[in-house]
C-alpha positions as CSV (number, residue, x, y, z in Angstrom):
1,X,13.6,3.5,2.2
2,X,12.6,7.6,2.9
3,X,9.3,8.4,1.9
4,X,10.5,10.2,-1.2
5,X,12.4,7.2,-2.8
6,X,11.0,4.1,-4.8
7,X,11.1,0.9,-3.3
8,X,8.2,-1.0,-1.6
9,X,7.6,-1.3,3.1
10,X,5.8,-3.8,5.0
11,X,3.9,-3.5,7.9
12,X,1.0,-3.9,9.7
13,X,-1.9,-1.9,9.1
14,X,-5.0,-2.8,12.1
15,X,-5.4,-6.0,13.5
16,X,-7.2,-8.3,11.1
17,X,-4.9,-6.6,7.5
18,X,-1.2,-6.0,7.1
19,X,0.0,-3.8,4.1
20,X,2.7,-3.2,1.6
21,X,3.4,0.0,-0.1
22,X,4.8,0.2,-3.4
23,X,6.1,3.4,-4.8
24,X,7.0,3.9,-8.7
25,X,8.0,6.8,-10.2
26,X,6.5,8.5,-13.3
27,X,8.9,8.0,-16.3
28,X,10.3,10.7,-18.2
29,X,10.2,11.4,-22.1
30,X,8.2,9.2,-24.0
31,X,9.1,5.5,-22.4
32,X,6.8,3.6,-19.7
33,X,8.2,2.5,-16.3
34,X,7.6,-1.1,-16.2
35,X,7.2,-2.4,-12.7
36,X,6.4,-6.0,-11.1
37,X,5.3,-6.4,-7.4
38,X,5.1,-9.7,-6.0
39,X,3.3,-10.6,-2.6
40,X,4.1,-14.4,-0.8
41,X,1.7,-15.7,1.8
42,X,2.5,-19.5,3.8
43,X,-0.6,-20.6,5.5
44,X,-0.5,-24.2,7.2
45,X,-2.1,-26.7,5.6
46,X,-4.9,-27.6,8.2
47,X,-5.1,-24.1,8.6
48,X,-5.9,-22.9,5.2
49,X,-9.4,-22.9,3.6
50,X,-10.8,-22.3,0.2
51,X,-11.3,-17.9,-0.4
52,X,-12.0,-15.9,-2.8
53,X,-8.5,-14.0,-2.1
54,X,-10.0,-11.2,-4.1
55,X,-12.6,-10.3,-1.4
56,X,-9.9,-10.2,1.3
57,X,-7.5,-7.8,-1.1
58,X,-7.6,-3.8,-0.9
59,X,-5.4,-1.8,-3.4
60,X,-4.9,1.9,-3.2
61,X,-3.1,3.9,-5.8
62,X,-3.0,7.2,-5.7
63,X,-0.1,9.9,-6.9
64,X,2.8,11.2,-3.9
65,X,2.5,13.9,-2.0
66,X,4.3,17.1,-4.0
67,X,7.7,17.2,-3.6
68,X,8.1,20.5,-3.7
69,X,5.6,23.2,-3.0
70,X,3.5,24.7,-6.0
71,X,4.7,28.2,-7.3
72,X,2.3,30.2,-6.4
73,X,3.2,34.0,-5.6
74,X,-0.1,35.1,-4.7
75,X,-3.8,33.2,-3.8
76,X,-5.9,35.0,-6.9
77,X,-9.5,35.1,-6.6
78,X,-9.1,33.2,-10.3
79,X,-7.5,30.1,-8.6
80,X,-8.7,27.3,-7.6
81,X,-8.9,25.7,-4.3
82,X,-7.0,22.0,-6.0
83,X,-3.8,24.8,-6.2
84,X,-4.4,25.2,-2.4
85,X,-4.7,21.5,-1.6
86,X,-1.6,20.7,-3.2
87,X,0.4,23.3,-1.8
88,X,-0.9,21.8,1.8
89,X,0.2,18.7,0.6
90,X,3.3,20.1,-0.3
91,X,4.1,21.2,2.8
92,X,2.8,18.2,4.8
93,X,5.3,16.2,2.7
94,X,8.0,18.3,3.5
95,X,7.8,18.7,7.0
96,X,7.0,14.9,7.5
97,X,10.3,14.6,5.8
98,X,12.2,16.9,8.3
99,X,10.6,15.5,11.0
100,X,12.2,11.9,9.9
101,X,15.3,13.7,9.2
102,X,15.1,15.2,12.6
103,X,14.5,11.8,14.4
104,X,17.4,9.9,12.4
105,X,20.1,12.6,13.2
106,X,18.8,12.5,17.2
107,X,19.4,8.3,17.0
108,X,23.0,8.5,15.4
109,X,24.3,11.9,17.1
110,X,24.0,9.3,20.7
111,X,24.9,6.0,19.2
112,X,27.6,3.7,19.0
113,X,28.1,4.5,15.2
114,X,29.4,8.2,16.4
115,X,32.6,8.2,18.2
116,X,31.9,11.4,19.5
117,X,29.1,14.8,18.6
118,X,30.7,16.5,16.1
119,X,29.4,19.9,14.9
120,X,28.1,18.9,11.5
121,X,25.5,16.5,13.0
122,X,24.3,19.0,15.5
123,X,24.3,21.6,12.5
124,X,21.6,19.2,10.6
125,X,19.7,18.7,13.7
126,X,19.0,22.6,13.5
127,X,18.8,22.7,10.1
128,X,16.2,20.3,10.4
129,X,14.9,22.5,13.0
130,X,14.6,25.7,11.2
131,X,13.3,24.4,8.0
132,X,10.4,23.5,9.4
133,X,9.5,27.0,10.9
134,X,10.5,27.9,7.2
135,X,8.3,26.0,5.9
136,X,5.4,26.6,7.9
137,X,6.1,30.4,7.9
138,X,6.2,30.7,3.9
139,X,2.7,29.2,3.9
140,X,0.7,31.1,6.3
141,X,2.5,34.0,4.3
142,X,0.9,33.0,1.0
143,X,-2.4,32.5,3.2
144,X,-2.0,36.1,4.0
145,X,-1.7,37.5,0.7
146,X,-5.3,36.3,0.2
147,X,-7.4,39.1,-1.4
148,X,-10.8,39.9,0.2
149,X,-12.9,39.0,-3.0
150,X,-12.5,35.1,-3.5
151,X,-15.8,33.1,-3.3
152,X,-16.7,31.4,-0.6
153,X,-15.0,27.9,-1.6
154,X,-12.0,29.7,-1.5
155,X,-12.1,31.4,1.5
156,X,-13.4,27.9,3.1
157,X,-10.5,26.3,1.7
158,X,-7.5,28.8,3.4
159,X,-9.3,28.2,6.3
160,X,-8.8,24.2,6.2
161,X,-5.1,24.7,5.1
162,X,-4.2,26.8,7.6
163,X,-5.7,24.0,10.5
164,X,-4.2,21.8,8.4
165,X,-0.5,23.2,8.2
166,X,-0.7,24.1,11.9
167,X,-1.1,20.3,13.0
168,X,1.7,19.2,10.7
169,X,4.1,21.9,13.2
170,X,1.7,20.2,16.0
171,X,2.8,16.4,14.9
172,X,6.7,17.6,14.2
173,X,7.0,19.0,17.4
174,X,5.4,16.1,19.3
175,X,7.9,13.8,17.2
176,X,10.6,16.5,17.9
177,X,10.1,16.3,21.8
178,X,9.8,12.4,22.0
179,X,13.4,11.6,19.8
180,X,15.4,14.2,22.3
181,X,13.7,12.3,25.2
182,X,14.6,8.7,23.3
183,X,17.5,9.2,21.6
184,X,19.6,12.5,22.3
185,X,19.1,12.2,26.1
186,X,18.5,8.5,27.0
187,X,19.6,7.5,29.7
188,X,22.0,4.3,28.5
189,X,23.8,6.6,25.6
190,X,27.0,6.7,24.7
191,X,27.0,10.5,24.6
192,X,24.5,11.7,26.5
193,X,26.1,14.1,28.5
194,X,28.2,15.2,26.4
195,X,24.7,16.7,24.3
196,X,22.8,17.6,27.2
197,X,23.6,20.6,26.9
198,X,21.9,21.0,23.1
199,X,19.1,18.6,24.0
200,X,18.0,21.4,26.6
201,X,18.1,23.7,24.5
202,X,16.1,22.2,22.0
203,X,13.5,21.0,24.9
204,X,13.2,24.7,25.3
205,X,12.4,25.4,21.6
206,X,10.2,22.8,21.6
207,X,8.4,24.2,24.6
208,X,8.8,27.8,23.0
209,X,6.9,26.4,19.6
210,X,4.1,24.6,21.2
211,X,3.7,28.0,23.6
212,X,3.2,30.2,20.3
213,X,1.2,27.6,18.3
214,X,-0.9,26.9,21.1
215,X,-1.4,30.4,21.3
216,X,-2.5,30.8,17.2
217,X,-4.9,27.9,17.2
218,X,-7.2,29.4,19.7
219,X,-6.8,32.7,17.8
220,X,-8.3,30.7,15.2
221,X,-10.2,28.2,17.1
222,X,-8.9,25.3,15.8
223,X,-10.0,22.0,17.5
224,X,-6.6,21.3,20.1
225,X,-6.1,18.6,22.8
226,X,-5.7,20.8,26.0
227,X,-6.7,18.0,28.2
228,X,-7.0,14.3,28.0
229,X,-10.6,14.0,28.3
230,X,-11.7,11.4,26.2
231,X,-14.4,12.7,24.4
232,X,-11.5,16.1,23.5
233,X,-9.1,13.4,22.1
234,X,-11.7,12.0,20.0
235,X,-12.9,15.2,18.5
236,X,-9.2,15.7,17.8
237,X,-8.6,12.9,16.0
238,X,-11.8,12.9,13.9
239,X,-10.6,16.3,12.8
240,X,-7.7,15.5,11.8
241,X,-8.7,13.0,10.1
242,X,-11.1,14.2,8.1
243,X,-8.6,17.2,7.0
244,X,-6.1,14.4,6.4
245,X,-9.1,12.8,3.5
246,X,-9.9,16.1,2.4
247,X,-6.5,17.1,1.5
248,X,-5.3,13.1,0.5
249,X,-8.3,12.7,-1.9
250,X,-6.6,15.3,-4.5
251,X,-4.0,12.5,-5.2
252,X,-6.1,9.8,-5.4
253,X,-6.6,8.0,-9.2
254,X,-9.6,6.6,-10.5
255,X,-8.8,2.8,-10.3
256,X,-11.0,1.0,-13.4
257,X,-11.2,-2.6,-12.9
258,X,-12.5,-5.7,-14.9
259,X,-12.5,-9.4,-14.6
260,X,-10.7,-11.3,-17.5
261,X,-12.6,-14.7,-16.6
262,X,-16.1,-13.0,-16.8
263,X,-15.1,-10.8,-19.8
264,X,-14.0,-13.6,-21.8
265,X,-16.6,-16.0,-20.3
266,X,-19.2,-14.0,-22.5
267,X,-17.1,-14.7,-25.6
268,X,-16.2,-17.6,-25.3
269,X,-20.0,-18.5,-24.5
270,X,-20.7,-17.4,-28.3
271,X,-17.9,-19.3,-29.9
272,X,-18.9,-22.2,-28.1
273,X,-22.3,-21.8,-29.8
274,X,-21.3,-20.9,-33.2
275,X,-19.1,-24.3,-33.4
276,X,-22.0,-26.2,-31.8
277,X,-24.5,-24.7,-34.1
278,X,-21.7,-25.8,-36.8
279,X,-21.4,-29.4,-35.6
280,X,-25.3,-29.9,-36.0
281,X,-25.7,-27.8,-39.1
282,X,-22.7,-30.3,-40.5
283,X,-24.2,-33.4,-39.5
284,X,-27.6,-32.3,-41.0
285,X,-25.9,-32.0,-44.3
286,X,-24.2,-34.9,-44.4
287,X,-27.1,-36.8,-43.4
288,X,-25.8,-38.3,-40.8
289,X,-28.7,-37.7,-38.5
290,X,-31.5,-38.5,-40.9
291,X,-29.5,-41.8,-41.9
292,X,-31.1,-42.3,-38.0
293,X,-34.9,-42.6,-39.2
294,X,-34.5,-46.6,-40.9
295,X,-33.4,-47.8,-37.6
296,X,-35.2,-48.2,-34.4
297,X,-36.7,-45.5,-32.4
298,X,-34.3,-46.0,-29.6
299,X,-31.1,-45.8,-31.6
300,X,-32.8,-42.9,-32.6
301,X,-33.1,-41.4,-29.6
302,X,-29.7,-42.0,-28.4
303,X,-28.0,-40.6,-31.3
304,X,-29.9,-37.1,-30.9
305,X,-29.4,-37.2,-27.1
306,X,-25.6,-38.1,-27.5
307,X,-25.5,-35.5,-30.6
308,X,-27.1,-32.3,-28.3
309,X,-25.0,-33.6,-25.2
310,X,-21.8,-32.8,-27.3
311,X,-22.9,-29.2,-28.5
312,X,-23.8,-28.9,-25.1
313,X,-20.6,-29.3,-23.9
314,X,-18.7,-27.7,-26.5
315,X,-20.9,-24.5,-25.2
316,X,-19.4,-25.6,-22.0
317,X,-15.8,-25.8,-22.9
318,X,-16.1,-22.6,-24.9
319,X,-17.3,-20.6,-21.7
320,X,-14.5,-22.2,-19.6
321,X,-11.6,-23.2,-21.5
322,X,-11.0,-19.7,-23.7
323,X,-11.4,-17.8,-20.5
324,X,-9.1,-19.9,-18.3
325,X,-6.1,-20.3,-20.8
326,X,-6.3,-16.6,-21.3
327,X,-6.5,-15.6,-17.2
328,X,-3.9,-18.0,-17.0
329,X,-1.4,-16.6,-19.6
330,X,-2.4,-13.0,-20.0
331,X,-4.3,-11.9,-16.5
332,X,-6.9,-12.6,-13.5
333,X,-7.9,-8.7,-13.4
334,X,-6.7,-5.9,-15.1
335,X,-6.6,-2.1,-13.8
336,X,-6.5,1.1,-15.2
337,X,-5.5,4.2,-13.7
338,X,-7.3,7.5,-14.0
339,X,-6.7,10.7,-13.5
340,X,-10.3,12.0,-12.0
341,X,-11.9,15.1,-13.4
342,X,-10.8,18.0,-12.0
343,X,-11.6,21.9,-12.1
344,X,-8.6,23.5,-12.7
345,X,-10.1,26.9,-12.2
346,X,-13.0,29.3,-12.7
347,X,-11.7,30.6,-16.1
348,X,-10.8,26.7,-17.0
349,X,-12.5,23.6,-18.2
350,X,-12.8,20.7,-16.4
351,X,-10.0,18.4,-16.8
352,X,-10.7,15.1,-19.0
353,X,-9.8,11.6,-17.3
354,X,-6.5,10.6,-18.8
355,X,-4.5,6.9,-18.6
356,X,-1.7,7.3,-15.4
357,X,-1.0,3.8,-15.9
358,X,-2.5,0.0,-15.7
359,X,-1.8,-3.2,-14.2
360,X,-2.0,-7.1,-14.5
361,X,-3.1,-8.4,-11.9
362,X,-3.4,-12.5,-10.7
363,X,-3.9,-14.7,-7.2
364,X,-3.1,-18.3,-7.0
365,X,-2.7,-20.7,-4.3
366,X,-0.5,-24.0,-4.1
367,X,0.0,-26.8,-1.9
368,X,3.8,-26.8,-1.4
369,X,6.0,-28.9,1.5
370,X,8.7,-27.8,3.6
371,X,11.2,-29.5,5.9
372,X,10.5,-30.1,9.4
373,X,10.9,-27.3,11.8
374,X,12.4,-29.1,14.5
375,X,14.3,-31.7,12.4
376,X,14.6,-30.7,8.9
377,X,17.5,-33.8,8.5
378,X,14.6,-36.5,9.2
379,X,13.4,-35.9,6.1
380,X,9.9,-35.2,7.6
381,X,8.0,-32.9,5.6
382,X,4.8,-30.5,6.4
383,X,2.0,-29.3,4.0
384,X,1.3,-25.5,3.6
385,X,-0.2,-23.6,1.0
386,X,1.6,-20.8,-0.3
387,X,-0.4,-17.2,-1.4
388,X,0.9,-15.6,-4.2
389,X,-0.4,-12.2,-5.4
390,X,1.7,-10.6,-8.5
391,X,0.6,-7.2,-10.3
392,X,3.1,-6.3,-13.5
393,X,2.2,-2.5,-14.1
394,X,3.6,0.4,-16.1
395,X,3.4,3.8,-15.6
396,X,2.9,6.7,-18.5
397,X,4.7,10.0,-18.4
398,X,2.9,12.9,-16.6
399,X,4.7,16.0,-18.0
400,X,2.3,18.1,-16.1
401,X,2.6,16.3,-12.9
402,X,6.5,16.4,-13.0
403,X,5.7,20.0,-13.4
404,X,4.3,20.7,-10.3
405,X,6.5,18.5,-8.3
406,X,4.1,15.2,-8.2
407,X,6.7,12.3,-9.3
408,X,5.9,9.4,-8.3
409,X,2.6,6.7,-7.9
410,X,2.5,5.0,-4.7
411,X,0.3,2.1,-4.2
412,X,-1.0,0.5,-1.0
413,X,-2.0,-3.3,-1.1
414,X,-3.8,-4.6,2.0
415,X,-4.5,-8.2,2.7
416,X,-7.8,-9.1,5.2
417,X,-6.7,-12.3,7.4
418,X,-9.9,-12.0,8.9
419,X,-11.0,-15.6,7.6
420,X,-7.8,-17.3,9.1
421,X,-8.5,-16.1,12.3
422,X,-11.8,-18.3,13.0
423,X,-9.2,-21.3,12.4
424,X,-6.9,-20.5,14.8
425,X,-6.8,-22.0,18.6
426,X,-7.7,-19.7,21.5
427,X,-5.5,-16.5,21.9
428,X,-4.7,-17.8,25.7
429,X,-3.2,-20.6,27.1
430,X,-3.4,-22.2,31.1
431,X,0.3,-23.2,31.6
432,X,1.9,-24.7,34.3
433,X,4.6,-22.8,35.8
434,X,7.6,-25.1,37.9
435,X,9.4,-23.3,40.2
436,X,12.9,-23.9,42.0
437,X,11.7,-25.2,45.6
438,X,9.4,-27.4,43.8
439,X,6.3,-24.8,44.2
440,X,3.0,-25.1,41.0
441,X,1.6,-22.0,40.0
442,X,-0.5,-21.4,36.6
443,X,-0.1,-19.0,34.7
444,X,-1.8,-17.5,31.0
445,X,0.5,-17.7,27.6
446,X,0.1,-16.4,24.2
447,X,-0.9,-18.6,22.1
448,X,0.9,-17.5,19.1
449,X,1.2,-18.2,15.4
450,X,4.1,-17.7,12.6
451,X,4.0,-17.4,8.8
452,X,6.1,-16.2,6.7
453,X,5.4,-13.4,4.2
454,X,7.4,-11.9,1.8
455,X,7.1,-8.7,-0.7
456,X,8.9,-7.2,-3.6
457,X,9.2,-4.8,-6.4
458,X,11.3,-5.2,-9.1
459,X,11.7,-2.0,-11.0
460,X,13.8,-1.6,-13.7
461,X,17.2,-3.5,-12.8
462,X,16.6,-3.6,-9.1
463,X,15.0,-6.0,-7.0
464,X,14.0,-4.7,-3.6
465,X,12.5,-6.8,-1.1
466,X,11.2,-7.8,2.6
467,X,10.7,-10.4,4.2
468,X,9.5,-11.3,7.7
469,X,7.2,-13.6,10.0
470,X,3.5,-12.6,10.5
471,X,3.3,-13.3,14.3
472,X,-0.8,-13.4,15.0
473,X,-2.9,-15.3,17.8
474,X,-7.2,-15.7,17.1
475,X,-7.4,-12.1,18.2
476,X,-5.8,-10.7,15.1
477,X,-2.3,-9.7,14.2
478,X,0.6,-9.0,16.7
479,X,3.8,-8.0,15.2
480,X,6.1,-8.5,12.5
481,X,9.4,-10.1,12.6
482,X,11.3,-8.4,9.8
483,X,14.2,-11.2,8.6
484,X,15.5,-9.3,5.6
485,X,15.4,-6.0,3.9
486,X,17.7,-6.4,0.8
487,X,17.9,-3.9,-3.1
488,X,19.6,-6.3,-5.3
489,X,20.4,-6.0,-9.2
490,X,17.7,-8.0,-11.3
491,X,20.0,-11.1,-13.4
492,X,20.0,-10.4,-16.6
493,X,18.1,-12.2,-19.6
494,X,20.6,-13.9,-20.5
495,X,21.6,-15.3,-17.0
496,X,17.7,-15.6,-16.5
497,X,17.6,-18.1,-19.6
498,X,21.3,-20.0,-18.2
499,X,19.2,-20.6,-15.2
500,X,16.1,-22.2,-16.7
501,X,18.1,-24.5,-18.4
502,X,20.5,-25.8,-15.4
503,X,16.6,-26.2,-14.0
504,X,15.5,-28.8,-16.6
């Protein structure tokens, strides 16, 4: 999956959270995109304990980066500075997708899948090239068309884009440099010297760009790593940072979230009263109660005692039976997502939060069995408990989005496993090493865990999903093991139905 299309990644995000990213696209006309996304976790059995999974979840949504950049002819002292963050953005996005273009074309032009280097390949690898310099040059042109009246914000913010579009050339030609060392000129290649000669010569445009860029940013004193002194790099990388929220924050929705359990805990708390308040008012009437008084003062007692214990528990049932049939059938949390206020301009109005789209969301956990790992024909069978995190969403049309080139909603989901790790055996094992004349040595091993996890998006009449092995030891996460990356066509209702009913 490119950055641009919809479908839904795994990886791992630090070392206690992996994430999966789900991007949807913004319908057009009048008709929502409907959307599921479905998250499955296997945890041991003696290894699990009892969370609130809620805590440990993290979901992101925010819109994609512009596709294409914003039509603007000149910076206006009128504007605003949201125009010049998106245009940034817009040509971030575009240059991160050259530079992925750039690094696919240097794998395939020196792999087995090319017989030989043929000229159209070499001719995307410039094109790839050039439109990067394109790109960067038509936006430190608009830059330069900046009129000497705008405020201060304004002036403030050309500044940031500038630093920011410059370390977008500074990440594609770092990127740039390390696939023609790789991939076009490693040593093992197929066809590596048969492009030697155009990977030196893309070395020495590489070296060329970083000369002259080099060269800008301490024209404009932008922070740069000349040296690898520590406390440089870190500067660096707080920068960059920083830009990279300042300019990311423009895309990000307002996410407006609720419990169903404690919304309909409240209500279900007052019918639970009104029907208890209705038993005793009933009983009252019917003189059932006073029909108590002629007997003994025990029998009395009992009666009233067993009489206020049932409205007490139909107060009871009311809190928790309404609100779990409903969180069971309808949703555990529900999300709505906002477009913030933003100020469109000096001459403008501020714009009004509006609906992007919402979600239903739920978390459940169940004990499950699987065969034997070692011996699965034995019949032996071990306990896990299986995670399972499902948000069905739909997205509204954006007409004005579409409009300046913002399609799509990507949301990141990130899981904490922070609370499996205190369960887990040491990360390092003494083991005995054997060798061949008989000699002992001892030596430290990994001690290493595996769980499966699987993710997937179905959207519309396609099903795309992942699955791989979560490979972790008590230190945090190592690696993933990807198993399967598949896009396959949704079954039908109909077939869906057919297959319920071979089930039962």
């Amino acid at each position: 999956m490119t950055s641009d299309d919809p479908g839904i990644r795994l990886a791992i995000h630090d070392a206690t959270r992996f994430e999966w990213v789900a991007i949807v696209p913004l319908p057009h006309g009048k008709d929502h995109c409907r959307y599921r996304v479905e998250f499955e976790f296997e945890v041991p059995a003696h290894l699990f304990s009892t969370q609130d999974h809620w805590r440990f979840l993290q979901v992101l949504n925010r819109l994609q980066s512009p596709l294409e950049r914003a039509e603007i002819a000149e910076i206006s002292a009128a504007g605003s500075p949201d125009e010049l963050r998106e245009l940034a953005l817009a040509v971030a996005h575009r240059v991160k997708g050259y530079r992925q273009a750039f690094s696919r074309e240097c794998f395939l032009a020196n792999s087995l899948l090319a017989l030989e280097p043929n000229e159209r390949r070499l001719s995307r690898l410039l094109d790839n090239f050039v439109g990067v310099q394109r790109e960067i040059a038509e936006g430190r042109a608009l830059l330069a068309s900046c009129p000497t009246g705008i405020g201060d914000d304004m002036a403030k913010e050309v500044a940031l884009v500038d630093e920011f579009i410059s370390n977008q050339l500074l990440d594609f030609l770092f990127h740039a440099r390390r696939s023609i060392d790789d991939h076009l000129l490693r040593k093992d290649g197929p066809h590596t010297e048969a492009l030697r000669e155009v990977g030196v010569a893309f070395e020495r445009e590489v070296a060329k760009g970083l000369g002259e860029e080099m060269r800008y940013r301490e024209q404009k004193r932008f922070v740069t790593p000349t040296s690898d002194h520590p406390e440089v790099l870190e500067r660096y990388l707080e920068r960059s940072n920083l830009l990279k929220k300042h300019f990311h924050e423009l895309l990000f929705l307002r996410s407006d979230t609720f419990f169903v359990d404690s919304k309909m805990r409240d209500y279900g708390a007052i019918i639970g009263a009104v029907t208890a308040s209705l038993l005793g008012f009933a009983l009252n009437a019917t003189g059932q109660l006073s029909g108590t008084a002629g007997v003994g003062i025990g029998v009395a007692a009992g009666v009233g005692a067993a009489v206020y214990a049932l409205q007490d528990r139909i107060k009871e049932l009311g809190k928790t039976y309404l609100s779990g049939k409903i969180a069971k059938h309808y949703a555990q949390r529900v999300t709505r997502l906002l477009m913030p206020e933003r100020k469109l301009g000096k001459q403008q109005k501020e714009q009004e939060p509006r609906l992007v789209g919402s979600m239903n969301e739920f978390i459940n956990v169940k004990l499950q069995s699987r065969p034997d790992a070692l011996n699965p024909d034995l019949g032996a069978r071990r306990d896990v408990y299986v995670l399972r995190y499902v948000a069905s969403g739909a997205t509204r049309p954006q007409p004005d989005l579409r409009e300046r080139g913002i399609a799509r909603l990507k949301q990141v989901y990130r899981y904490d496993l922070s609370w499996l790790f205190a369960r887990l055996d040491d990360a390092l094992k003494t083991v005995p090493v054997f060798g061949l004349a008989g000699e002992l040595r001892l030596a430290e091993a990994a001690r290493c865990y595996r769980m499966p996890v699987k993710v997937s998006l179905h959207l519309g009449a396609k099903v795309h999903t992942h699955a791989a092995t979560v490979v972790m030891h008590k230190r945090g996460l190592e690696r993933l093991e990807m198993e399967a990356t598949n896009v396959l066509e949704a079954p039908s209702e109909a077939a869906a139905e057919e297959a319920k009913l071979v089930r039962a």
